[in-house]
N, C-alpha and C positions, 0 to 999 in steps of 0.2 A: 797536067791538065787539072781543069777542078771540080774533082770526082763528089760527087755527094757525100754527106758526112752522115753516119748513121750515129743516131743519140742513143746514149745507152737510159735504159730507162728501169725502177723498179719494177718487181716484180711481186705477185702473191706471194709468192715462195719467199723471195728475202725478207719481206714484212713480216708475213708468218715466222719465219725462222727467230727476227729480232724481237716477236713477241716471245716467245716462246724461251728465247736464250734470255731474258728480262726475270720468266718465270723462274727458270732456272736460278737465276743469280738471288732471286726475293727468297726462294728456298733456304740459297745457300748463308747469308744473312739471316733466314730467320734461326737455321740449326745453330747458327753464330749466338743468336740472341740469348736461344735458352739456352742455350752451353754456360754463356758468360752469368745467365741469371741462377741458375745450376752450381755453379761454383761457388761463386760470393755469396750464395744462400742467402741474400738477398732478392727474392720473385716481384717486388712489388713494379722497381721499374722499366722492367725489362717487358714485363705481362706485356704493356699496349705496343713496344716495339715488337712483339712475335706476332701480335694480334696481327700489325699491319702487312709484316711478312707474310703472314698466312693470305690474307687479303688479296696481295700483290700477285704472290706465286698463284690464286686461282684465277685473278684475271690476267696475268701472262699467258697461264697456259688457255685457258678457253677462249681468248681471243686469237693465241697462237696457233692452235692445233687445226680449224676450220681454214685458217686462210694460209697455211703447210700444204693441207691436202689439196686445196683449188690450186697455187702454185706449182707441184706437181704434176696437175690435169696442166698447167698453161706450159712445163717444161716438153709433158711428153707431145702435144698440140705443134708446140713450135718445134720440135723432133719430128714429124712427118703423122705419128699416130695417129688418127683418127682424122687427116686431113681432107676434108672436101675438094678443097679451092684456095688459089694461094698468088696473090701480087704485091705488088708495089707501088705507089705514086709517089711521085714529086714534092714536097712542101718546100717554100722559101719564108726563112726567119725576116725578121725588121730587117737585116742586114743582108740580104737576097743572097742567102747563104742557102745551095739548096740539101734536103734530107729526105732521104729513100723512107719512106713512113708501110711500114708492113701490114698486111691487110692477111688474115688467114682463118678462114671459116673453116671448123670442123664442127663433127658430130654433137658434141655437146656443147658447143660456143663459139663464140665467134671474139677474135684475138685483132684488136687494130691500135697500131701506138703504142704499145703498152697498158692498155685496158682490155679487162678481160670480163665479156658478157657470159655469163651460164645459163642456159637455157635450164628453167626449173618451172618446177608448179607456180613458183612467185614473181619468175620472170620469161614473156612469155613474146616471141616476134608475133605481134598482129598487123605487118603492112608491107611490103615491098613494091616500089614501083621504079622506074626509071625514069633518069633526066637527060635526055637526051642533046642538048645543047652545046658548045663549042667543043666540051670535053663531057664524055658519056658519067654518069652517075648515079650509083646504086643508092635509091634511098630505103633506110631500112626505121622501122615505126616498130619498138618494143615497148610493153607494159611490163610495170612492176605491178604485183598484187600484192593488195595486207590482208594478215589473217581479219582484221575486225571488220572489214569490209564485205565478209565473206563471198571472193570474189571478185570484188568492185574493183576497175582499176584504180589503183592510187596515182600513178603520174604517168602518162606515155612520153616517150621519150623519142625522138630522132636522129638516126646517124649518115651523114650523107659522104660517102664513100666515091672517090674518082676512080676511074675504070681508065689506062692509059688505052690508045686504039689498039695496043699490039696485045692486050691482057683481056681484050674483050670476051675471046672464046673461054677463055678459064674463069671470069667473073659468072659467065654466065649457066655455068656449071656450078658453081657454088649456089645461084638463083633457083637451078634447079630441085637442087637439095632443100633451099630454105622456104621455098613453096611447100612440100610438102608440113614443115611446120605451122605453117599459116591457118588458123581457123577454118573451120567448112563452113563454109553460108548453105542453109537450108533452105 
């Protein structure tokens, strides 16, 4: 039969990880650098090679270590934790190749394809509505906020999500949850 093909896709967690194993290795070069400049008691050309190592290994790690901990939220998410609401739809590539595309709200975000939103002070769902049309479809409207905006949205964004008919009652349990996120109109 020809069963849908699930893509494997990055993840926070191995980005993070590959930032982080980067810091790691800028580390391990720079203790190389002043070793070698250490020895030959010659400091002069070694100085901007440790510079940059030092450089390297801070942005390995500080870029590493924030997107570690989100890929962890997205392993333990895709593990059941903190799961809301959870399907599947259809996608077909150029070559009508079709792929099971995973759709799974929880508590702190919401995990579709391989992208992972986090619900934060900076991003923020302000919209859900449905589309109810040949195949039913959760439209979801999130903001990002900048700090200098104090506030202001920077860019809304929308994610339009298919509902198969047999997954409508569990989509719609995840709406109910994501309603509560939604702004109070006063």
């Amino acid at each position: 039969m020809n069963e849908p093909e699930q893509k494997p896709k990055n993840t926070p967690l191995q980005a993070g990880s590959g930032c982080v194993g980067v810091g790691v290795a800028a580390l391990f070069l720079t203790l190389c650098f002043a070793a070698i400049g250490a020895i030959s008691g010659k400091s002069n050309p070694w100085i901007p090679l440790t510079a940059v190592g030092i450089a390297s290994t801070a942005i390995g790690l500080i870029a590493g270590i924030p997107l570690v901990r989100r890929g962890r939220e997205v392993n333990r998410l895709l593990q059941g934790d903190g799961e809301i609401a959870s399907w599947h739809y259809t996608e077909y590539d150029e070559e009508k190749k079709p792929s099971q595309v995973p759709v799974v709200i929880g508590e702190k975000g919401i995990y579709v394809d391989g992208n992972y939103i986090y619900w934060s002070p900076k991003c923020k769902l302000v919209g859900l509505d449905w589309d109810d049309g040949v195949e039913r479809k959760m439209i979801l409207t999130y903001a990002r906020i900048g700090p200098r905006n104090q506030g202001a949205h920077v860019g809304k964004q929308t994610m339009i999500l298919p509902v198969p008919h047999d997954q409508i009652e569990e989509a719609e349990k995840g709406e109910s949850y994501l309603r509560t996120l939604l702004p109070r109109e006063d």
